[in-house]
Residue frames as a rotation matrix with the C-alpha (Angstrom) as fourth column:
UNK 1
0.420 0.722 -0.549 19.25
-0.142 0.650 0.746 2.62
0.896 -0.236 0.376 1.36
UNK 2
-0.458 -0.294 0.839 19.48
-0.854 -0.115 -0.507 2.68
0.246 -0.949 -0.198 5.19
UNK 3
0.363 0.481 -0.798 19.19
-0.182 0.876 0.446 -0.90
0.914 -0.016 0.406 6.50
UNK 4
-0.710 -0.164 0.685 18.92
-0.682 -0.084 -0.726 -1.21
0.177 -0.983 -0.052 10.48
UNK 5
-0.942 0.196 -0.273 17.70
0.317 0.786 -0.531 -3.91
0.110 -0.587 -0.802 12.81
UNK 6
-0.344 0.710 -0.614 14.97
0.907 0.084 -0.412 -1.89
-0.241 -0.699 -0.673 14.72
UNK 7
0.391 0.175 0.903 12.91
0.422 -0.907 -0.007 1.14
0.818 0.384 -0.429 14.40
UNK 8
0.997 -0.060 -0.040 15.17
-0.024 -0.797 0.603 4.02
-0.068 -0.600 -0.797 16.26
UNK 9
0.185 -0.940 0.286 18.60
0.644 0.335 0.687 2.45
-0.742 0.057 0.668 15.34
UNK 10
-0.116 -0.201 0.973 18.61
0.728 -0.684 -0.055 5.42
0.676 0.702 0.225 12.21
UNK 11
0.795 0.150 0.587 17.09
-0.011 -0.965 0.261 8.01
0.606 -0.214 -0.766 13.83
UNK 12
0.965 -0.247 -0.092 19.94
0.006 -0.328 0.945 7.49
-0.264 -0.912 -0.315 16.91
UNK 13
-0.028 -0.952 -0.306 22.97
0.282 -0.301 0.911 7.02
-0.959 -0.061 0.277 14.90
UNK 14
-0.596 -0.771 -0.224 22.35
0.412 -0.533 0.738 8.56
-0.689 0.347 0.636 11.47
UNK 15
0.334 0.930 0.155 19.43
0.840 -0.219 -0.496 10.09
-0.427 0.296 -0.854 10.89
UNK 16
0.291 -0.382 -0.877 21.29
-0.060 -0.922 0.381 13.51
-0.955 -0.059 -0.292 10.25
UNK 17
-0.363 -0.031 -0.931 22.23
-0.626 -0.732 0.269 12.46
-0.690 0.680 0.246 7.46
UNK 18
-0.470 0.775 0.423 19.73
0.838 0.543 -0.062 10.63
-0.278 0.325 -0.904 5.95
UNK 19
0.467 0.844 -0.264 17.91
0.745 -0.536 -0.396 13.95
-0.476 -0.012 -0.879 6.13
UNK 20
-0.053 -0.599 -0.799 20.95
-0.420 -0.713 0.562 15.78
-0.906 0.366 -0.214 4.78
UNK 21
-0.773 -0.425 0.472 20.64
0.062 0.690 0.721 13.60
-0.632 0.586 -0.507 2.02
UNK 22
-0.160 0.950 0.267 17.08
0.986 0.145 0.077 13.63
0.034 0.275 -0.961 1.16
UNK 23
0.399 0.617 -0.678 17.18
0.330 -0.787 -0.521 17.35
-0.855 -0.016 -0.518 1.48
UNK 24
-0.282 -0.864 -0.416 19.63
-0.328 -0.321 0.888 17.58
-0.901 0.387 -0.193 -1.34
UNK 25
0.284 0.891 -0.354 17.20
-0.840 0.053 -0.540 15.30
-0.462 0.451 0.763 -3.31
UNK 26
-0.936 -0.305 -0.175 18.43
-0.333 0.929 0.162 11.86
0.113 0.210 -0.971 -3.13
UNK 27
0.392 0.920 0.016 15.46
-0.644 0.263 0.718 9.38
0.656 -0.292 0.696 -2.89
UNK 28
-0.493 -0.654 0.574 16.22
-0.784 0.047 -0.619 7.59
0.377 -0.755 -0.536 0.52
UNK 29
0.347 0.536 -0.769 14.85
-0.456 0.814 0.361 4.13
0.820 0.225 0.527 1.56
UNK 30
-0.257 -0.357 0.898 14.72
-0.921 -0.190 -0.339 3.09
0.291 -0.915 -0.280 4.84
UNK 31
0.217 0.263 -0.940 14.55
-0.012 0.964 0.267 -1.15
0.976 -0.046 0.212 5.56
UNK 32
-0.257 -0.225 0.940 13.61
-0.966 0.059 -0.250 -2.18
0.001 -0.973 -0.233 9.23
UNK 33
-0.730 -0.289 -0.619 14.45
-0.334 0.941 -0.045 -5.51
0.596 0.174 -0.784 9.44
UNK 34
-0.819 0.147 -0.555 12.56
0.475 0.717 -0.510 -6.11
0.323 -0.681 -0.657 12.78
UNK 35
0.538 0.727 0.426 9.37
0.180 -0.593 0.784 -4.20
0.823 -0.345 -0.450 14.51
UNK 36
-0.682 -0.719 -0.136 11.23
-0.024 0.208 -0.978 -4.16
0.731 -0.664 -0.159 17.82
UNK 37
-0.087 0.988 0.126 8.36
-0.412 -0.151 0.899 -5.65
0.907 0.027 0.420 19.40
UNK 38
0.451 -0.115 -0.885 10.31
0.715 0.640 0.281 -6.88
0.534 -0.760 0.371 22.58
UNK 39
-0.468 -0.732 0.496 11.95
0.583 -0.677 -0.449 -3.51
0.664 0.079 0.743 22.54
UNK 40
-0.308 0.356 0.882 10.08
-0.545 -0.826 0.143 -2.59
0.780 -0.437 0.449 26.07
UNK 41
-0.903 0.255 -0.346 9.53
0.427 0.440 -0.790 -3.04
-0.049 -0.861 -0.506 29.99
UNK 42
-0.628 0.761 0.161 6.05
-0.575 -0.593 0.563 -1.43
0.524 0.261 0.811 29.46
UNK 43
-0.725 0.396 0.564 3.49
0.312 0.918 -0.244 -4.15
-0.614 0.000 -0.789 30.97
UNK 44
0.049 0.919 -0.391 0.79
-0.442 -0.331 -0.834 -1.68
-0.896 0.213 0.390 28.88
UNK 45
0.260 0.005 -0.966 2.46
-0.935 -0.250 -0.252 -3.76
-0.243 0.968 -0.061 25.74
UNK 46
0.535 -0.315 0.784 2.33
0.418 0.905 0.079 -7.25
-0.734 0.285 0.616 24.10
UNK 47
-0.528 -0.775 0.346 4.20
0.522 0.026 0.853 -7.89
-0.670 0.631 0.391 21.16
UNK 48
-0.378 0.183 0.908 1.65
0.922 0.160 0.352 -7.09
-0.081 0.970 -0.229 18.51
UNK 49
0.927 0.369 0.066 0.75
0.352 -0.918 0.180 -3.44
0.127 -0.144 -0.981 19.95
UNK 50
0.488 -0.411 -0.770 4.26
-0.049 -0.893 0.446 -2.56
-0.871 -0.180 -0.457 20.57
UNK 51
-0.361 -0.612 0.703 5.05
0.652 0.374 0.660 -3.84
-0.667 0.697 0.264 16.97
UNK 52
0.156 0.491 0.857 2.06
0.916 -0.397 0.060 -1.73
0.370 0.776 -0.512 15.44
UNK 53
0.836 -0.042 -0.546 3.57
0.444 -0.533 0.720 1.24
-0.321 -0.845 -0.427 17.83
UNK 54
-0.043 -0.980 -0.194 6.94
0.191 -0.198 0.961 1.10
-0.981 0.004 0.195 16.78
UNK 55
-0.703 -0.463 0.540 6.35
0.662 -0.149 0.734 1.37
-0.259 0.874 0.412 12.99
UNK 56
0.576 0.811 0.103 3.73
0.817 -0.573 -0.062 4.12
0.009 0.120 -0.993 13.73
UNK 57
0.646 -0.609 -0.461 6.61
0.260 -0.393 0.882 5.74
-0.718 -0.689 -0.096 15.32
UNK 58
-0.157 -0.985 0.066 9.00
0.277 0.021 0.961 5.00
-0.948 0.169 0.270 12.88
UNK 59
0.043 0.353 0.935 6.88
0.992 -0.129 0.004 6.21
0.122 0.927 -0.355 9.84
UNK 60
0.951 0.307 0.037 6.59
0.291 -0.928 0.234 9.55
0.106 -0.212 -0.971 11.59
UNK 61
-0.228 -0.815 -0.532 10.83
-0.371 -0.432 0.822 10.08
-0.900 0.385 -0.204 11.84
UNK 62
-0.527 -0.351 0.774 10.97
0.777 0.170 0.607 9.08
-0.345 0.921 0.183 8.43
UNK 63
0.687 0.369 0.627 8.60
0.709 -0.531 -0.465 11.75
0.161 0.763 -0.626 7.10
UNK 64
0.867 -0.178 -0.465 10.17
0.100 -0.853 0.513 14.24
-0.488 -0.491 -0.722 9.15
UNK 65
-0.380 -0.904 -0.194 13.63
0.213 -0.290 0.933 13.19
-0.900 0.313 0.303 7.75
UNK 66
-0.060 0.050 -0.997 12.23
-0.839 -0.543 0.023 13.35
-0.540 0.838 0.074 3.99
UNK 67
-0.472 -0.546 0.693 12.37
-0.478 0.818 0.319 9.98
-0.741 -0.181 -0.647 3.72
UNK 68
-0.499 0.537 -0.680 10.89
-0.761 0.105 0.640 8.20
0.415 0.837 0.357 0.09
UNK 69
0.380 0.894 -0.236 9.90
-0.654 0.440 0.615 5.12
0.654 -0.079 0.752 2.03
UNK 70
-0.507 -0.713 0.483 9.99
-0.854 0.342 -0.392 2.86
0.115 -0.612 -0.783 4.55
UNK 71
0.143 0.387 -0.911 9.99
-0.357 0.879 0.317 -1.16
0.923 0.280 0.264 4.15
UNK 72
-0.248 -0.233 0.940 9.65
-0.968 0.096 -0.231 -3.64
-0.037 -0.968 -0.250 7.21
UNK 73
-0.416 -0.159 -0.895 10.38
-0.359 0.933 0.001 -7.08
0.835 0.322 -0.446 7.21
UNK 74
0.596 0.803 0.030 8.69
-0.561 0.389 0.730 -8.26
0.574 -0.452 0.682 10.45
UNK 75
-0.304 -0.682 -0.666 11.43
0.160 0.652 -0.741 -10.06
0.939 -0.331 -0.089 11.97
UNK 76
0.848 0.530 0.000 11.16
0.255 -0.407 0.877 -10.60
0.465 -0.744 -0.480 15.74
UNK 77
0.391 -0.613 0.686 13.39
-0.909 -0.375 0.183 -8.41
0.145 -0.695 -0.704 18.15
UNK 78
-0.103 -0.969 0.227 16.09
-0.993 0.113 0.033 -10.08
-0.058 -0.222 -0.973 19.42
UNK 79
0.506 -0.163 0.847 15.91
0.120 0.986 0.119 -13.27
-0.854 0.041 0.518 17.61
UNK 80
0.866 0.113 -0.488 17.49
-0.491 0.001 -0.871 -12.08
-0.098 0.994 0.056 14.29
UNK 81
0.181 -0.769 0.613 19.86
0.257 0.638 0.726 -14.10
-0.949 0.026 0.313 12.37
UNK 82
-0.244 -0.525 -0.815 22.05
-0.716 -0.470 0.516 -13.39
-0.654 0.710 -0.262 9.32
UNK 83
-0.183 -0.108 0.977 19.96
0.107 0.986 0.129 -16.07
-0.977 0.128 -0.169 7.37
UNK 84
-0.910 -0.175 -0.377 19.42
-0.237 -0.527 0.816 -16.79
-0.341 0.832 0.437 3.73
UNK 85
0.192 0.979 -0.068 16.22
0.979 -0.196 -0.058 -16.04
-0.070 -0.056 -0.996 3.66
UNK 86
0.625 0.258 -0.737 17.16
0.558 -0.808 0.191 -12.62
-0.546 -0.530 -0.649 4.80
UNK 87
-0.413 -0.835 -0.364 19.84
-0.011 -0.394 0.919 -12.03
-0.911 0.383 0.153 2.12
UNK 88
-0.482 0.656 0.580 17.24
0.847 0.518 0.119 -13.02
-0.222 0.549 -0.806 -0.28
UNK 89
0.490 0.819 -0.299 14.71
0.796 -0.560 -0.230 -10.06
-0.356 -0.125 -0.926 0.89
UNK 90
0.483 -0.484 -0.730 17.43
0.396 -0.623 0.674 -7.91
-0.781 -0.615 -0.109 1.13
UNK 91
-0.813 -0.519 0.265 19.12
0.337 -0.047 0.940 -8.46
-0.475 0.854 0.213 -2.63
UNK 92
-0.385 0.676 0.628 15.67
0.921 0.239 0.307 -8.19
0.058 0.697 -0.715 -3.92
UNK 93
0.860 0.500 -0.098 15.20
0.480 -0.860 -0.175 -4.62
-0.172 0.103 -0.980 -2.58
UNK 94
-0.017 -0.977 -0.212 18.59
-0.059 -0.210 0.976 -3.53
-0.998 0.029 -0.054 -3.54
UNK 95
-0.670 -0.347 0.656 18.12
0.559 0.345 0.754 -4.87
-0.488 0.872 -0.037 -6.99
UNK 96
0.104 0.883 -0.457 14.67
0.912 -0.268 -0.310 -3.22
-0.396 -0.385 -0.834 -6.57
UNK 97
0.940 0.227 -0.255 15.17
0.221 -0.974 -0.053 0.46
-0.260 -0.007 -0.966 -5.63
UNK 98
0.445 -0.806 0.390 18.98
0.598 -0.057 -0.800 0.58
0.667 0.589 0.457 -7.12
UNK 99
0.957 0.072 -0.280 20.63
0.208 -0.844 0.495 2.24
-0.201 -0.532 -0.823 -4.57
UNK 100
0.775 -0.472 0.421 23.69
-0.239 -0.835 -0.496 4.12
0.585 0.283 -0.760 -4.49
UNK 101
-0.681 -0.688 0.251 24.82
-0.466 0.144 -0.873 3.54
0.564 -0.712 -0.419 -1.24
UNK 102
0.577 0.525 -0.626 23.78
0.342 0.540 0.769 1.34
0.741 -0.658 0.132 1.25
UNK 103
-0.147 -0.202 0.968 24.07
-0.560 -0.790 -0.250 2.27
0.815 -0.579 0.003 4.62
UNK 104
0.577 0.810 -0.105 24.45
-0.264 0.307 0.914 0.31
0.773 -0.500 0.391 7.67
UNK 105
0.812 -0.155 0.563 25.85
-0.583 -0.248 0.773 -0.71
0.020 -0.956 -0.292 11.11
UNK 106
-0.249 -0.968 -0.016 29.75
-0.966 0.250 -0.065 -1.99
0.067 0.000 -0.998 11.70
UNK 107
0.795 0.352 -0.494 29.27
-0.126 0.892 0.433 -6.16
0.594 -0.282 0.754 11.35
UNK 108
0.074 -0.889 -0.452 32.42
0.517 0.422 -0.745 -5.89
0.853 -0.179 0.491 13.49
UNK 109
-0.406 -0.346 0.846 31.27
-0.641 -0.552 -0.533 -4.33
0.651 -0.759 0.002 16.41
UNK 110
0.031 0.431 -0.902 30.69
0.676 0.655 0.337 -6.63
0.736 -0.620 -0.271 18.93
UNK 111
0.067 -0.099 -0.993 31.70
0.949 -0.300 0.094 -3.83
-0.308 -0.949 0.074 22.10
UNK 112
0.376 -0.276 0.884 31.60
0.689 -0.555 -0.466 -0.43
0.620 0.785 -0.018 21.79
UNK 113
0.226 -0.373 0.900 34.04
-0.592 -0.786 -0.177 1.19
0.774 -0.493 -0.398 24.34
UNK 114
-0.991 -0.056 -0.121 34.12
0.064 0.594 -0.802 -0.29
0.117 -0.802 -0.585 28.21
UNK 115
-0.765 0.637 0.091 30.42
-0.371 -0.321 -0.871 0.54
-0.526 -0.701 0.482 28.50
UNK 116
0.014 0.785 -0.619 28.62
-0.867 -0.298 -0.399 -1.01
-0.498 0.542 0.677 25.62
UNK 117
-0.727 -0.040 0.685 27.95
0.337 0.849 0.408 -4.68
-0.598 0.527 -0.604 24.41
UNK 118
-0.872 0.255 -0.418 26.64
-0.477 -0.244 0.845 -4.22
0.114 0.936 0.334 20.84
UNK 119
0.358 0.886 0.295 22.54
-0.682 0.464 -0.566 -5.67
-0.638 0.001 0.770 20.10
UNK 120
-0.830 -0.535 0.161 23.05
-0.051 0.361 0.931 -8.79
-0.556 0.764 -0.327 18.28
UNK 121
0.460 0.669 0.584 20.30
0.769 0.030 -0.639 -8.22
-0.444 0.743 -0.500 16.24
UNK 122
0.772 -0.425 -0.472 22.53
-0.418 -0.900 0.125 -4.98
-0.478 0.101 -0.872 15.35
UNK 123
-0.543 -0.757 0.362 25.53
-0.150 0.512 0.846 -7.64
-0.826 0.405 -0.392 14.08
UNK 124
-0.093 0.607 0.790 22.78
0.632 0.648 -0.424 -9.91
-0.769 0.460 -0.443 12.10
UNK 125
0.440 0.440 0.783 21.87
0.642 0.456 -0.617 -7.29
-0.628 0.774 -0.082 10.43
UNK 126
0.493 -0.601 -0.629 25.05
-0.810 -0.581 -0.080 -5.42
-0.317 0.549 -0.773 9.25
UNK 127
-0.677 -0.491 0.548 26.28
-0.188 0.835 0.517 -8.95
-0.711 0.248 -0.658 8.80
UNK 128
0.131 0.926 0.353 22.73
0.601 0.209 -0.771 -9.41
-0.788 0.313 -0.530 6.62
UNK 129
0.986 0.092 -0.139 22.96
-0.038 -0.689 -0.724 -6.38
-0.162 0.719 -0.676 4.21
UNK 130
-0.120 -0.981 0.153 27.23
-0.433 0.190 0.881 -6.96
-0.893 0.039 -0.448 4.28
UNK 131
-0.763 -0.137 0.632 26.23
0.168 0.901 0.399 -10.30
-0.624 0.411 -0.665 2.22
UNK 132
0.457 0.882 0.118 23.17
0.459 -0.119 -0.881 -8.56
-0.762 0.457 -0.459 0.47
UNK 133
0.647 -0.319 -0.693 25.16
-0.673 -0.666 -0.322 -5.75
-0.358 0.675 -0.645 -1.30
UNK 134
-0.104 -0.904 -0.415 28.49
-0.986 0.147 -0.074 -7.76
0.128 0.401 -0.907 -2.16
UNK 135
-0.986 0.026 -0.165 28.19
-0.167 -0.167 0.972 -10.25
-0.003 0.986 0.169 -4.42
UNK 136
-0.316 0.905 0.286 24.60
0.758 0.422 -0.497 -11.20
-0.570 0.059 -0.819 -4.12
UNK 137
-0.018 0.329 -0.944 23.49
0.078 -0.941 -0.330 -8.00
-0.997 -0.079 -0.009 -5.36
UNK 138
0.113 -0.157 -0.981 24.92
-0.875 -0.483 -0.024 -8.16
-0.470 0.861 -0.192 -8.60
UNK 139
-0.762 -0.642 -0.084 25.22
-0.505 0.509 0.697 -11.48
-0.404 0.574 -0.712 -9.63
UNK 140
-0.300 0.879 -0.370 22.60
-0.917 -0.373 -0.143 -12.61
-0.264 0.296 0.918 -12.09
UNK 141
-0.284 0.327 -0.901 22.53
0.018 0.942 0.336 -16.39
0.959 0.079 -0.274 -12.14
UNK 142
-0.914 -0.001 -0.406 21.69
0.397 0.214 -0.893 -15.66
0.088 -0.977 -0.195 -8.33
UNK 143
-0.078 0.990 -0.121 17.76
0.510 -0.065 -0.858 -15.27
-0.856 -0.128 -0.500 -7.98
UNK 144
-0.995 0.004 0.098 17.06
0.090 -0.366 0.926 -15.35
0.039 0.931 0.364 -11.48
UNK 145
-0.258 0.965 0.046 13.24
0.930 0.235 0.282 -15.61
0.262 0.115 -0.958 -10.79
UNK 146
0.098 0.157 -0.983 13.51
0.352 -0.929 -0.113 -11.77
-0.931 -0.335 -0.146 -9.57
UNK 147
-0.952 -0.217 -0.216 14.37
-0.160 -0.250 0.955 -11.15
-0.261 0.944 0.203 -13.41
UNK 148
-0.553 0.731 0.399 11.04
0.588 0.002 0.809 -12.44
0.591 0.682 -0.431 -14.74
UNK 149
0.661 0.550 -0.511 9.48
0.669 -0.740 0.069 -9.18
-0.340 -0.388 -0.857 -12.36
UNK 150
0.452 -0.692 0.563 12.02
0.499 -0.328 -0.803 -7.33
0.739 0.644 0.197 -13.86
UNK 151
0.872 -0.489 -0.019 14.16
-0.228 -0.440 0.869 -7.00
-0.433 -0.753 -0.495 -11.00
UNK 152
0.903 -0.411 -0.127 17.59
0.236 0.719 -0.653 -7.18
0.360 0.560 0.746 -12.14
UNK 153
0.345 -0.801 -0.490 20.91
0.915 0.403 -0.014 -7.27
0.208 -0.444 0.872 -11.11
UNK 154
0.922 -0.103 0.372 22.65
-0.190 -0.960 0.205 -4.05
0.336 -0.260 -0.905 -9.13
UNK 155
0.055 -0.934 -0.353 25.82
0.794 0.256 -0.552 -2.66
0.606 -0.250 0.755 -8.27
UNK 156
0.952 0.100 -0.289 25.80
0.263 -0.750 0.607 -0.79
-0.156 -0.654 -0.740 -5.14
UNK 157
0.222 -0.928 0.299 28.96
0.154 -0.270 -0.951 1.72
0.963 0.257 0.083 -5.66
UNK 158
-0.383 -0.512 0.769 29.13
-0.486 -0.596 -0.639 2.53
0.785 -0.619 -0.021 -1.73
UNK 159
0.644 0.675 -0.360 28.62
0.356 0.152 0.922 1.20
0.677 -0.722 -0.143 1.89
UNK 160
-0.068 -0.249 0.966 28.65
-0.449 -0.857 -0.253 3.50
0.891 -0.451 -0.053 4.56
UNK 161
-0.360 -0.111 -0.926 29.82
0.630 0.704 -0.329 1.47
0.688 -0.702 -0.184 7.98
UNK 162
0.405 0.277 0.871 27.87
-0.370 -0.822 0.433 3.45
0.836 -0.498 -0.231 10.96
UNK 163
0.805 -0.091 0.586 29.55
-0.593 -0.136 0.793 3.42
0.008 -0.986 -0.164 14.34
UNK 164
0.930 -0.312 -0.196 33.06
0.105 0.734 -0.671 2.24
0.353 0.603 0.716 13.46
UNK 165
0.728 -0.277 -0.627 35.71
0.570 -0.264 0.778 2.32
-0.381 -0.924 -0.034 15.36
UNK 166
-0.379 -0.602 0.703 38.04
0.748 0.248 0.616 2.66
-0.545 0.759 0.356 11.98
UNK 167
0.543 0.828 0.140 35.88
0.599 -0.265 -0.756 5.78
-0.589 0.494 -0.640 10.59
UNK 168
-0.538 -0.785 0.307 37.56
0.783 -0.330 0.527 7.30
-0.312 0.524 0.792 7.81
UNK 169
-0.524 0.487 0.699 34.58
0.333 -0.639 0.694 10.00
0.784 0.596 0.172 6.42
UNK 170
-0.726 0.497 -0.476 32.81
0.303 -0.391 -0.869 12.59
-0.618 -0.775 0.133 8.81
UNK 171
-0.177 0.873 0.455 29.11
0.863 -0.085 0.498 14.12
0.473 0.481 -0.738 7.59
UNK 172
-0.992 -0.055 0.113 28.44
-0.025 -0.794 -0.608 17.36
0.123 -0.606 0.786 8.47
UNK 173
-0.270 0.957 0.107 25.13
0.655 0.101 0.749 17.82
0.706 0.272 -0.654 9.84
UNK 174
-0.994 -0.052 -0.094 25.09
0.076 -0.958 -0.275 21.25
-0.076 -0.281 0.957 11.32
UNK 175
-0.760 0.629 -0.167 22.18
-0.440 -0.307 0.844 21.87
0.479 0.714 0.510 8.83
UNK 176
-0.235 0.558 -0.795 20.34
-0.199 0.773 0.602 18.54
0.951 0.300 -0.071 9.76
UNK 177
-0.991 -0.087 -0.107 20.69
0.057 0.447 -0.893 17.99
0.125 -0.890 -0.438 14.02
UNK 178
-0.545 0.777 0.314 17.17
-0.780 -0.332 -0.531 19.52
-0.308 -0.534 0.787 14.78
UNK 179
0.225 0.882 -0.414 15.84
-0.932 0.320 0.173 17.22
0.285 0.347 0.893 12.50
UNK 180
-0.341 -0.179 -0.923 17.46
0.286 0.915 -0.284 13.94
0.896 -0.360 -0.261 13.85
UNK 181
-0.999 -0.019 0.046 16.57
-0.049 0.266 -0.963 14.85
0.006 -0.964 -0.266 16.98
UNK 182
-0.530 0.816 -0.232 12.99
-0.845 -0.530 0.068 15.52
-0.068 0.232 0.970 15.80
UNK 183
0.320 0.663 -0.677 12.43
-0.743 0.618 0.255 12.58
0.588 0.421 0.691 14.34
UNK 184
-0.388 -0.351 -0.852 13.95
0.259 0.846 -0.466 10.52
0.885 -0.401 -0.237 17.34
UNK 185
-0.801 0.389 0.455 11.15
-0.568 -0.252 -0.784 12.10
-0.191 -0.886 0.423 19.73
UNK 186
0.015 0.997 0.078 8.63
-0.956 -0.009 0.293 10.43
0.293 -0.079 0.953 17.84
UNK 187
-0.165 -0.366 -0.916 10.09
-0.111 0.930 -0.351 6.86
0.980 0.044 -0.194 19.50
UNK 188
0.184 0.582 0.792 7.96
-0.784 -0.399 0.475 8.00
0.593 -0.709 0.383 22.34
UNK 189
0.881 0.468 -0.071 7.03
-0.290 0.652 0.701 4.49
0.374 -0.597 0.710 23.36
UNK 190
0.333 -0.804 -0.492 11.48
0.695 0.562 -0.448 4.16
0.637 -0.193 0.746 24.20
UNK 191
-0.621 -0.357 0.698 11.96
0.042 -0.904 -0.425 7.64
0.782 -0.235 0.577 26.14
UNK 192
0.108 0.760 -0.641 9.20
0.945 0.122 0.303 8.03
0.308 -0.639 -0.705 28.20
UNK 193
0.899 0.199 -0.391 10.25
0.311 -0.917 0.248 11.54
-0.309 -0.345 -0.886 30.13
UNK 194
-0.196 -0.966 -0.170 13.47
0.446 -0.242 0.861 11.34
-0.873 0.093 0.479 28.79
UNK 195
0.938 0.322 -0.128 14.52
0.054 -0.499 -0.865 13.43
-0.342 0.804 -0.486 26.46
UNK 196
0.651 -0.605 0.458 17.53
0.549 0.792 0.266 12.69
-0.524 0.079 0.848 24.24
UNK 197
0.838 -0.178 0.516 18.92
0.422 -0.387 -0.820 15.68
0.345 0.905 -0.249 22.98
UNK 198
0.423 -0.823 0.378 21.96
-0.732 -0.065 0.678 16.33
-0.534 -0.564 -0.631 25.37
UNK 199
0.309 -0.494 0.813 23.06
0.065 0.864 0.500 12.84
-0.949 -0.102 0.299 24.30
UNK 200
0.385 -0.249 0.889 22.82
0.922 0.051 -0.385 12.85
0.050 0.967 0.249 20.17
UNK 201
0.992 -0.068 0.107 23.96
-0.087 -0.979 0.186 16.56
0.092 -0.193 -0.977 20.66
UNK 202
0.232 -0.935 0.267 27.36
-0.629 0.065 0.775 15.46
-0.742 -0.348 -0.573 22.58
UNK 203
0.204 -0.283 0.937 27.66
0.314 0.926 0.212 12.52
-0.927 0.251 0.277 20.43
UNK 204
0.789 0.010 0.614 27.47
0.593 -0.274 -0.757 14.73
0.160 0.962 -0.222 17.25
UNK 205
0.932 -0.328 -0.153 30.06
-0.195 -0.811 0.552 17.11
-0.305 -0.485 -0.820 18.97
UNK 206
0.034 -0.911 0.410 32.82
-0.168 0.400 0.901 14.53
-0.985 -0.099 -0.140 19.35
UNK 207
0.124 -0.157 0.980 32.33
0.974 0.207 -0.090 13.18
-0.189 0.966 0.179 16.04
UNK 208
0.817 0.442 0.371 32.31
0.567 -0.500 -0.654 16.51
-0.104 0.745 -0.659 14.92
UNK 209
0.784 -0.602 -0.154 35.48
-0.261 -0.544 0.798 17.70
-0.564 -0.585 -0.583 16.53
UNK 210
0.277 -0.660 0.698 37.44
0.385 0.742 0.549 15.11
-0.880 0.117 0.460 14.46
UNK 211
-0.038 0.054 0.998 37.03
0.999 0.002 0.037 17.44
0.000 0.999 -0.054 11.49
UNK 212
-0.876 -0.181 -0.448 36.32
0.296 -0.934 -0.202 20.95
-0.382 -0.310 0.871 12.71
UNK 213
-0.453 0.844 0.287 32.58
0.099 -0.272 0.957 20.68
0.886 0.462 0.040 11.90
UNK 214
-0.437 0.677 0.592 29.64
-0.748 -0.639 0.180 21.16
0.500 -0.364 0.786 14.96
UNK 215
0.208 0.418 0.884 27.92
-0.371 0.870 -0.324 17.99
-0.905 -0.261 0.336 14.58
UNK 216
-0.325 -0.695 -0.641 28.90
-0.945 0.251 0.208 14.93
0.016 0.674 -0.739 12.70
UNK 217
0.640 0.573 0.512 28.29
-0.700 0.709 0.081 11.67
-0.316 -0.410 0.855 12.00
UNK 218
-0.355 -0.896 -0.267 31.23
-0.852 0.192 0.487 9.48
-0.385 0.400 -0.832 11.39
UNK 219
0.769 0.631 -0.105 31.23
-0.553 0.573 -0.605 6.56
-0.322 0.523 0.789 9.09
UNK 220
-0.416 -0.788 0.454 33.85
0.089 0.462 0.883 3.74
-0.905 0.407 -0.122 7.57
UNK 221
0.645 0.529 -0.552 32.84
-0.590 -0.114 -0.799 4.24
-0.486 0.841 0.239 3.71
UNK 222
-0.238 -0.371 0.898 33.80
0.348 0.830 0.435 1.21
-0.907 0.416 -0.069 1.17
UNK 223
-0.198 0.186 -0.963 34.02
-0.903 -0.416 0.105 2.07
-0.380 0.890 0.250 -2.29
UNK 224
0.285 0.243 0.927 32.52
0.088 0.957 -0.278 -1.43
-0.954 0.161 0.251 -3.97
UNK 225
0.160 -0.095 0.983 32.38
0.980 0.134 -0.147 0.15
-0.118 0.986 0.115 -7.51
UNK 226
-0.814 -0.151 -0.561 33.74
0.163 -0.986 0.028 3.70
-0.558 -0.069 0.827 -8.19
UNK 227
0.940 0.339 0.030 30.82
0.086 -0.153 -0.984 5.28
-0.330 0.928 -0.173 -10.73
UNK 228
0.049 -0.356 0.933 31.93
0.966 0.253 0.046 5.82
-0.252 0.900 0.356 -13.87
């Protein structure tokens, strides 16, 4: 389960493998917290066209990666908060679709380098799914009323930190670049003439260099529960 703020926040840092995943035949689950529906200087867009835009968009990279589905909470762009409410939604698909691993963004990056103040909707919600997976997830006097739908309690064994400064695990995705970059053209309505493959290209490089792979995608990786 791949749980990101906005639609394009997977496809730009870890769509590669997502799609390495799903080609291997995991089932993959993709939660956008927000529509990013502020997430443009367009004037041809209000909110409620570039919300029904962005998850047109963001259904089309998901097929492309393989993706089993993609949920969207509706939040607005850059107002999210780490609330409980949102740890709520968040345990309940977790307990849901049972995942393996959960996937999501460093709650500890506020900067990234000298050149890069972090989205706080990008904190919220690695700070949001942080507090979803561990304990909420698994404890069963905690939304017992998901039990009488038979949702029931989960232990996620893994969360994969994306863009850490601390990354201990590299991903090859050799196999997988074309498709991340694929599915991060169809975010038309954020590119305009640009075209982003130089960038996720170079960015897969370094990461990739750190290991002696091509392209890469680096990660901090928490073991919550070994399997068994």
């Amino acid at each position: 389960m791949f749980i990101f703020a906005h639609p394009d926040d997977i496809e730009f840092g870890v769509a590669g493998t997502a799609a390495k995943w799903a080609k291997v035949g995991s089932e993959v689950t993709y939660v956008l917290i927000t529509d990013g529906n502020v997430g443009s200087h367009d004037a041809e867009f209000d909110r409620e066209k570039l919300a029904q835009t962005r998850r047109q968009e963001q259904d089309a990279a998901a097929k492309i990666s393989g993706v089993e589905r993609v949920v969207y909470l509706g939040y607005h762009d850059g107002l999210l908060e780490p609330t409980l409410e949102l740890r709520r939604q968040l345990v309940k698909l977790i307990r849901q679709y049972q995942p393996n691993a959960v996937v999501c963004g460093d709650p500890r990056a506020l900067f990234m380098g000298d050149f890069y103040i972090n989205h706080p909707d990008h904190r919220a919600a690695a700070i949001a799914a942080i507090e979803a997976v561990f304990p909420a997830s698994e404890m069963g006097l905690l939304y017992p009323e998901f039990q009488t739908e038979g949702i029931m309690p989960h232990k996620v064994n893994y969360v994969y930190l994306t863009f850490a400064e601390d990354a201990d695990l590299y991903i090859d995705i050799s196999d997988t670049i074309g498709t991340k970059i694929d599915a991060l053209r169809q975010h038309s309505s954020q590119f305009g003439d640009w075209d982003p493959t130089e960038m996720v290209q170079n960015w897969a490089k370094e990461s990739g260099k750190q290991v002696g792979f091509a392209y890469a995608e680096s990660f901090r990786r928490l073991t919550i529960h070994p399997p068994q």
